[in-house]
C-alpha positions, 0 to 999 in steps of 0.5 A: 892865793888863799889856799897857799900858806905865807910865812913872815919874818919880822914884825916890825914898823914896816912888816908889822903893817904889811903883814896885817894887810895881808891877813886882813885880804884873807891870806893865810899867814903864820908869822914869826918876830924874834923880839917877841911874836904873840904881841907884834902879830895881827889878829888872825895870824898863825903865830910861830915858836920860831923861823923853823916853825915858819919853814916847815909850814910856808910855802911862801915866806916875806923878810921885813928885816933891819939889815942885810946880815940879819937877812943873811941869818935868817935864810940860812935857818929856813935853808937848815929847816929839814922837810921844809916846804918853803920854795919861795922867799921874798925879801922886803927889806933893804940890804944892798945889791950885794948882800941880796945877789949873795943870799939869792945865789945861796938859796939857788944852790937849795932850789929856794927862789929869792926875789929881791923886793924892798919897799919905800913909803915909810910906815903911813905906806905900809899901813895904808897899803900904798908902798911902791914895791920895787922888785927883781927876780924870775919873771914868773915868780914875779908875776904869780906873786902880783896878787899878793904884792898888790895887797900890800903896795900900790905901785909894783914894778919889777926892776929886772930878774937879778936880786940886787938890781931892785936892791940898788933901785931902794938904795938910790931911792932912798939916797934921793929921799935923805938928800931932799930930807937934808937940803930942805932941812937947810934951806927952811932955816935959811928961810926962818933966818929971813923972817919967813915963816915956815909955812908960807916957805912950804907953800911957795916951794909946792907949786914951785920947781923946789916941790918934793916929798919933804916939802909936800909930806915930811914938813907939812905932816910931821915938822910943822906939826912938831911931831916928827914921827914919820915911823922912819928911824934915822939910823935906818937912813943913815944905814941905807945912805951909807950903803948907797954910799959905799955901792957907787965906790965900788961902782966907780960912779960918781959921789961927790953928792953922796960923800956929803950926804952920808957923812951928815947923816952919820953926824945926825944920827950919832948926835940923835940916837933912837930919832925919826929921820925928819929929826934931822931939822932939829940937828941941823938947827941947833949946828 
C-alpha cells in the first residue's frame, strides 16, 4: 500500500480530514483543491499545481467533491491527462445513481476503474475515522482497496458492483438522516410548547422507540449546546434530498414522504443561506 501513490481532489470538511487520515497512516498522498491547495493540505502531502498534476503522478485518485457535475468535470480533466498513470478513481462524494453510472461507463471507455464510494458521518466522522464507506464497483477493485478505505471509515461495506447502486444507498441514507433531522426538529417544539424542557424530551426519546441519530447526536452535541455546528451544510442536504427526491420519480417508488421532506428542506435552505443543517430547528422554530 505504501509504495503506490494516492492522489486527492477536493479538500474540503469531509476530504480535508480523509485525506490527513491518510497521510498520517503513512500513504503517500499528492493532493489538489481548486480553491486553493497549499492551505487546506495536511502536513505531509504532496501538493499539486493542478488535476493534471495529480493524474500524471497517481496511480490511485479519491474525489471528495460538492456535486455530481463537478465530479463529472473533474474525471474528464484526469481522462485528457496524457501519460497519466491514473488506473484507479474512486468517488466519495455524493452525486446520485445516475451521474456516478454516467461517469463510470465514461472512464471504462479510458480503461480507469470507478468505484462508487460515498460516505456518511459528517465531518466528526471524518476526522475521527469512524465514516461508514458504502461502496460499489468490481469486487477485486474493492477488496485490494480495504486497507486503504479502513483507514478512513469504520465501517466498509460493498453494495454491489455497479457505480450507482452505492450511490442510491448514500441518497436514501441521507433521505432517512434529514427526515429524522426535521421530524425531531418539529416534535422538541411540540415538546417546549408543553412545558418540557428539551433535555428531559432528549432523555426520555433515547431509551425510547422515538431514539435516532438527532436525538442521540445532533441535539445532544450541537442544539442543546447552542452550537449547531455539525460541519454539515444545509444546502448539502438540501441538495442530496432533492436528488433522492427526483431518483424515487423516476423509479416510480413511492414519495408522498419524500415530496415533503424535500420541499422543507429547500424552504430551510432558502430561509438559512450558508447554515449547518441542524439550523433547520431554528427555522422550524420561528415558522
Amino acid at each position: 500500500m505504501a509504495t503506490n501513490v494516492y492522489g486527492f481532489i477536493g479538500l474540503g470538511n469531509m476530504g480535508a480530514a480523509m485525506c490527513s487520515n491518510l497521510v498520517k497512516s503513512g500513504i503517500n498522498i499528492i493532493c489538489y483543491d481548486i480553491a486553493g491547495t497549499a492551505e487546506r493540505a495536511p502536513r505531509g502531502a504532496g501538493i499539486a499545481g493542478s488535476i493534471l498534476d495529480v493524474a500524471l503522478a497517481s496511480e490511485f485518485i479519491f474525489l471528495s467533491l460538492p456535486d455530481g457535475s463537478i465530479v463529472t468535470e473533474v474525471t474528464k480533466d484526469i481522462v485528457k491527462a496524457k501519460s497519466r498513470k491514473c488506473h484507479t478513481i474512486i468517488d466519495l462524494s455524493t452525486t446520485g445513481p445516475e451521474t456516478a453510472s454516467k461517469v463510470g461507463n465514461n472512464l471504462s471507455k479510458e480503461n480507469i476503474i470507478f468505484i462508487d464510494a460515498p460516505v456518511s458521518g459528517g465531518k466528526s466522522g471524518a476526522v475521527a475515522a469512524t465514516l461508514a464507506l458504502m461502496c460499489s464497483g468490481p469486487d477485486d477493485s474493492i477488496e485490494g482497496l480495504t486497507e486503504v478505505f479502513n483507514v478512513i471509515a469504520g465501517n466498509v461495506i460493498q453494495v454491489g458492483q455497479e457505480p450507482g447502486q452505492a450511490q442510491a444507498m448514500k441518497l436514501l441514507n441521507n433521505f432517512l438522516s434529514a427526515t429524522a433531522m426535521a421530524a425531531t426538529s418539529e416534535a422538541t417544539i411540540f415538546g417546549l410548547s408543553h412545558g418540557l424542557e428539551m433535555k428531559t424530551i432528549l432523555s426520555v426519546l433515547n431509551v425510547s422507540s422515538g431514539r435516532n441519530t438527532s436525538t442521540e447526536d445532533k441535539f445532544p452535541k450541537r442544539i442543546l449546546s447552542g452550537t449547531f455546528d455539525a460541519g454539515f451544510a444545509t444546502a448539502l442536504m438540501s441538495k442530496d434530498v432533492s436528488l433522492y427526491h427526483d431518483q424515487v420519480v423516476k423509479a416510480k417508488t413511492p414519495n408522498d414522504i419524500g415530496d415533503v421532506v424535500s420541499r422543507l428542506w429547500r424552504q430551510t435552505n432558502s430561509a438559512l443561506p450558508n447554515s449547518d443543517f441542524t439550523e433547520i430547528y431554528r427555522y422550524l422554530s420561528k415558522s
